[in-house]
N, C-alpha and C positions, 0 to 999 in steps of 0.2 A: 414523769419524764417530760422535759421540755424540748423544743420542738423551731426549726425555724424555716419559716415558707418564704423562697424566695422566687420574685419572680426579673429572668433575667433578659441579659439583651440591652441593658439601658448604659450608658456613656456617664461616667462619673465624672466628677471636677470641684475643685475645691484645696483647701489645706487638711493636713491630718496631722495631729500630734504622735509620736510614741510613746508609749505609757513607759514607766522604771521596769529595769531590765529583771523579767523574773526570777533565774539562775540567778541572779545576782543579792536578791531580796532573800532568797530562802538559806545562803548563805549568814551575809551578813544580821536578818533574824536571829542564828541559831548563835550565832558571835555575844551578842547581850547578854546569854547567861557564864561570860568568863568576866564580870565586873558588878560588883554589889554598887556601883555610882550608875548614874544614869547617860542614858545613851539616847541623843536624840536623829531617826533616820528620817529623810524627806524622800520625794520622789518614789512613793511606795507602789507599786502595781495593785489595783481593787479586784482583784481576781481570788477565784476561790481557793490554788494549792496556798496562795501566801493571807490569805484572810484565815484557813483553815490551819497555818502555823501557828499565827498571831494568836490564836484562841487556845492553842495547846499551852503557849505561854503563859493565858491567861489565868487556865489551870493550875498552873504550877506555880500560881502565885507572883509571877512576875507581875510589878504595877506598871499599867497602861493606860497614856493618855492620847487622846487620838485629835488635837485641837483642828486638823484637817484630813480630809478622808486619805492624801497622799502621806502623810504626816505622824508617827506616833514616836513619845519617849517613853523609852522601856527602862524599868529599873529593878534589877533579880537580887533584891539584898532580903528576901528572904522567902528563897524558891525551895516546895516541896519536892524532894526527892523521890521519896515515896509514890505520889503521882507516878511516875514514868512506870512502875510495875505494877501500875493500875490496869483493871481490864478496861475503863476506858477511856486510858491511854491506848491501850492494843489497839482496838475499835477505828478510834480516831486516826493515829500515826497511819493504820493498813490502808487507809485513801490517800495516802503522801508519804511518795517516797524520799522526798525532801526532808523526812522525820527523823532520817537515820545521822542528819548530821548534828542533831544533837547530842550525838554521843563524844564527839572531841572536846567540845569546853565543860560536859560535864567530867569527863575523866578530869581533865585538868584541874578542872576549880576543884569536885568534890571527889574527885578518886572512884568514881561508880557511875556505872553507866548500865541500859536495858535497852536495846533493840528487837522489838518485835517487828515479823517477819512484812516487810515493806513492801508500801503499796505505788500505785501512779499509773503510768502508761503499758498496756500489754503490747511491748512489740517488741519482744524475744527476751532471752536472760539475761540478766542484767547484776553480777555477781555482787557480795559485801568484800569477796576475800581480800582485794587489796587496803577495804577500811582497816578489815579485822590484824591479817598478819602485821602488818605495821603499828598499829596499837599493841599488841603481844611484842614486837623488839625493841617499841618504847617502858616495856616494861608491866604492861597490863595483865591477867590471866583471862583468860573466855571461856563460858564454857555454854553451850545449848541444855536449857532448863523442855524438857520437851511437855512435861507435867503444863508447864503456864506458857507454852509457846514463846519463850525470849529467852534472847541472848546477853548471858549475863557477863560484865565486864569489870572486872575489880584494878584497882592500880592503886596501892597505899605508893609507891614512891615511883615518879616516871622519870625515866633518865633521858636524856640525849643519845642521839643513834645516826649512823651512818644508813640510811633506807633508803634502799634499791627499788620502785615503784614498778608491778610488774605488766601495768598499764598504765596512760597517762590520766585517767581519772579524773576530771572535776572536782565530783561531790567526793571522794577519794585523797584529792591535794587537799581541799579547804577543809576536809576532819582531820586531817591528820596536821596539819598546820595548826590547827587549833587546841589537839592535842599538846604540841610540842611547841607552844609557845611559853608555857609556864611548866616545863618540865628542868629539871637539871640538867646545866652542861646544854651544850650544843648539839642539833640537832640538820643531817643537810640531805635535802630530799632530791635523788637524783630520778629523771625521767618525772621529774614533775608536770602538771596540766599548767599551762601558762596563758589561758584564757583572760580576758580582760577582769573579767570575775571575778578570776583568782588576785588578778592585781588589784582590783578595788578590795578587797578583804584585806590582803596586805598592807597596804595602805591603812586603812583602817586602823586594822592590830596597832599598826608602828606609833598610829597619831592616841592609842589608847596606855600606850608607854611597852608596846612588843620591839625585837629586833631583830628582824627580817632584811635579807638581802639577796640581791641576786632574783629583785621584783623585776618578770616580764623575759625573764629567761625559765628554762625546763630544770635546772640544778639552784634553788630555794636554801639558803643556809638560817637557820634560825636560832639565837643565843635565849634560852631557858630566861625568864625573870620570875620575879617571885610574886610579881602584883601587876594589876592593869587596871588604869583608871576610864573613868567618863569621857564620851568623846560628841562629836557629829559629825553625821554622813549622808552625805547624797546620791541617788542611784544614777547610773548611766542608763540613756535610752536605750529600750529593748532593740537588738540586731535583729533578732529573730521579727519581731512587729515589721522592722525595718523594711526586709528583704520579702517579708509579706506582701507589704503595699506597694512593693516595686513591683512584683508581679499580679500583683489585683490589678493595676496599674495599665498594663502591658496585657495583659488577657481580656481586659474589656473595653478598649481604647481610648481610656481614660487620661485627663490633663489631670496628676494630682502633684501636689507637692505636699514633701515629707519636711514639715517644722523643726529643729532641731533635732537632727538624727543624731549626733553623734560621730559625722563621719571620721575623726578620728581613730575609733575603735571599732570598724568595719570591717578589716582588713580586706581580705580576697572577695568579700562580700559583691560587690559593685562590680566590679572585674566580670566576677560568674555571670551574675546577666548580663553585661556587654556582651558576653560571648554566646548569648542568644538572639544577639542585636537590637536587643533593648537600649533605646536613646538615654543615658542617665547624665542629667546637669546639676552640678555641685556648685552654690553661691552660698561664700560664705559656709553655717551648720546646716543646709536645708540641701534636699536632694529634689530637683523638679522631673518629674517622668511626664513629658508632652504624648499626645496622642498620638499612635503611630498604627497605620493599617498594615502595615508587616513590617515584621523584622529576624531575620534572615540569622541562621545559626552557623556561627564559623566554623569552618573545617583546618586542621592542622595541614601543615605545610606540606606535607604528603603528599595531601588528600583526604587522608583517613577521618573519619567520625568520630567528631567529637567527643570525649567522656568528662563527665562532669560526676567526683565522688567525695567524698567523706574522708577526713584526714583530721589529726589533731592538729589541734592551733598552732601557727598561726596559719593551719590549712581550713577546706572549707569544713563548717559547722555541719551534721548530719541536721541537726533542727531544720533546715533548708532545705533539703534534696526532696523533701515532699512537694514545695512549692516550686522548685524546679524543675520539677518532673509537671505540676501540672500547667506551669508557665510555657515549657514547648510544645503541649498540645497545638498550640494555633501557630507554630512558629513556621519558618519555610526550613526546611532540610529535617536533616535525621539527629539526634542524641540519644547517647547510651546514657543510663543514671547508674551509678554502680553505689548501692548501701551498703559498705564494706561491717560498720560497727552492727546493728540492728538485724536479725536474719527474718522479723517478722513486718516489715515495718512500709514495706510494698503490697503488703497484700490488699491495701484498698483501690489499686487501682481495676479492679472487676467492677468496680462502680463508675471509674470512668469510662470504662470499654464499654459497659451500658449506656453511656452518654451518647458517647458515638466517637469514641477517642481509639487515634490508631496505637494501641500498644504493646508490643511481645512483652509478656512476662517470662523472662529467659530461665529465672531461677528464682530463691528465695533473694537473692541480695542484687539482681539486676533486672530491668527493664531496660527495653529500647523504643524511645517514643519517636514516631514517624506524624512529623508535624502536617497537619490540613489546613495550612497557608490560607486559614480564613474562606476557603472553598465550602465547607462545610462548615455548620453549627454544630454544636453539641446543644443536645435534648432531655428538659428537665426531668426529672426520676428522685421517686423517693429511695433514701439513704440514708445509711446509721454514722456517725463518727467514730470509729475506732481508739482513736487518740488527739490529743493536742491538736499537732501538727499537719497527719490526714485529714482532722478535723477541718481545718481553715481552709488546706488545697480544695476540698469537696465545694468549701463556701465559693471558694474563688471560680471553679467550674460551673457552680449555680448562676453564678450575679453573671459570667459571661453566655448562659447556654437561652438557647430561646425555650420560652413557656416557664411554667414555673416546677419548681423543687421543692423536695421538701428531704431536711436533713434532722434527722432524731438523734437522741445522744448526745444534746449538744451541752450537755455538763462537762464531757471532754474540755470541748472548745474554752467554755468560761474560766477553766480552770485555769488557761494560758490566757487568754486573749480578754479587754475591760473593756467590758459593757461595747461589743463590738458590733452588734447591730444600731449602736443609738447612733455611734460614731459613726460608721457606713452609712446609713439614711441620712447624714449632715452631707454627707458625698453627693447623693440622689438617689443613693441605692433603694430598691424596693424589697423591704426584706423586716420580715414583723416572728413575733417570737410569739410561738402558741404555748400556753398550758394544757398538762393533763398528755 
């Protein structure tokens, strides 16, 4: 287990790039195997969940060339099937739960799919049912093999369907979009996820010879074709990286600015921290966060205390509300963070209350952080990363807390976030990664 010591308190400055947007890589990955021509994606995140698909691919036979580490052409014209009811495929996929969306463009292309029981982030339940039933109205059978632990998916013929989404789903729209692009007849996904994600995959499909419409809205119509050719595609930058470094930013009174964000496809993002009084200057693609020794959290027109929660797109992203919970630690005033989607996904803030952070744990799905306007520091302590996203807020509470930290578990973190400590010490950050 690896390990990273950081000793904090120091003023960062500089530029930062954001890597290709991860949700979005693990998507369009599992997209290559509905085309036996090749497909070449750039802007690829070097992180572990999406290095760790690229390899399942590899298994299965797909050829891959990687002429740049952002960089690989994939081409599945002649993918083991077999593989996927492999025990290690089980093995593998259960560390990624981004595995499961391989089972849309295998129905599609080869009529047979195997999802064993998926793995990723522990921070509460996290169901298949809306992949599964929607696969079964497109005309699949499933059934749970308990003998080999997978769930087995057959579809000799998929038809077009009127599907009712009984969540808006992500990784949920982009399998089932993928299902029902080479199915017969038409197919129209109503309460669909309408994430940027979802749109770059679209896109995608359409530029691969799919016909999609109704991109960027939650009602997705999709006409069945019978073939999909070669294409190329580019990732958008990661939101989540984004909205990281706004608040790394902002918690250690940092001048940084963010390289081509992408502001375009931020939405509500920037908004959220203004509304913690975070200064954010937009020129041009680049977001500049100057140094600010407070900044003051808005209150509604009332009066009342501010809440800042989790919505489907184009509301805020839950990926966030970690970093926004530990971005108002130093802030002047009171927020509520309310984790509507996730019921386990607060639980690390017991690690920042040992920092020295004022925070009610209300329930499983709220905190109210009562910000220490830079009055107090918070106090380096060793700490485990629970997930991704806790992951980075712990890092971001280290680099701003005085003395040093030390954060374990930090294969979470790698799994979302590239080579993020080499990139941080370009900043000034002090922060070195231990083995063992």
């Amino acid at each position: 287990m690896h390990s990273f010591e950081v000793t904090g308190g120091k003023k960062l400055k500089g530029d930062i790039l954001p890597q290709g947007a991860k949700n979005e890589a693990l998507q369009i990955i599992s997209a290559v195997l509905l085309t036996p021509e090749k497909i070449k994606v750039r802007n690829i995140p070097d992180i572990l969940d999406v290095n760790l698909l690229i390899e399942l691919l590899g298994e299965m036979n797909v050829k891959i060339e990687r002429p740049e580490r952002d960089t690989c052409i994939f081409q599945a014209d002649d993918v083991n099937i077999d593989y996927l009811h492999s025990e290690t495929f089980k093995q593998k996929s259960g560390r990624l739960r981004g595995s499961v969306m391989l089972a849309g463009p295998m129905l599609a292309r080869f009529r047979k799919a195997f999802i064993p029981k998926p793995g990723g982030d522990k921070i509460g339940r996290r169901r298949l049912d809306t992949h599964i039933i929607a696969f079964q109205q497109l005309g699949a059978s499933f059934n749970y093999h308990a003998e080999d632990g997978f769930f087995h998916l057959e579809a000799p013929h998929l038809q077009g369907a009127d599907l009712l989404l009984d969540e808006p789903s992500v990784t949920g729209t982009a399998n089932i979009i993928m299902a029902a692009v080479m199915a017969v007849g038409s197919t129209t996904l109503y309460n669909a996820a309408c994430e940027p994600y979802i749109q770059q995959l679209c896109r995608m499909l359409n530029s691969m010879g799919a016909k999609i419409t109704g991109i960027g809205s939650n009602k997705l119509s999709v006409e069945g074709v019978s073939y999909l050719g070669g294409t190329e595609h580019s990732m958008l930058p990661d939101m989540i990286e984004v909205g990281s470094f706004i608040g790394l930013a902002a918690m250690t009174q940092s001048d940084i600015t963010i390289k081509n964000a992408g502001i375009e496809h931020l939405g509500v993002i920037p908004e959220k921290f203004r509304q913690l009084g975070i200064q954010i200057n937009c020129k041009g693609d680049d977001i500049h966060i100057p140094e600010q020794e407070i900044y003051e959290v808005q209150r509604y027109l009332d009066g009342g205390v501010l809440t800042i929660y989790d919505h489907p797109w184009p509301g805020f992203t839950p990926d966030l509300l970690s970093i926004v919970l530990v971005t108002a630690i130093q802030a002047r005033g009171s927020v509520l963070i309310h984790q509507k989607m996730f019921e386990s996904r607060l639980f690390f803030v017991d690690k920042l209350i040992d920092m020295g952070a004022q925070i009610i744990l209300c329930d499983p799905h709220r905190a109210v952080v009562i910000g220490l306007e830079r009055e107090q520091k918070l106090r380096g302590i060793t700490m485990s990363s629970p997930d991704i996203r806790a992951g980075v807020a712990l890092l971001i509470a280290a680099l701003s807390a005085e003395g040093k930290s030390t954060i374990q578990n930090i294969e979470q973190i790698d799994r979302g976030y590239q080579h993020i400590d080499l990139r941080l010490q370009a900043l000034g950050a002090e922060i070195k990664r231990v083995l063992g």
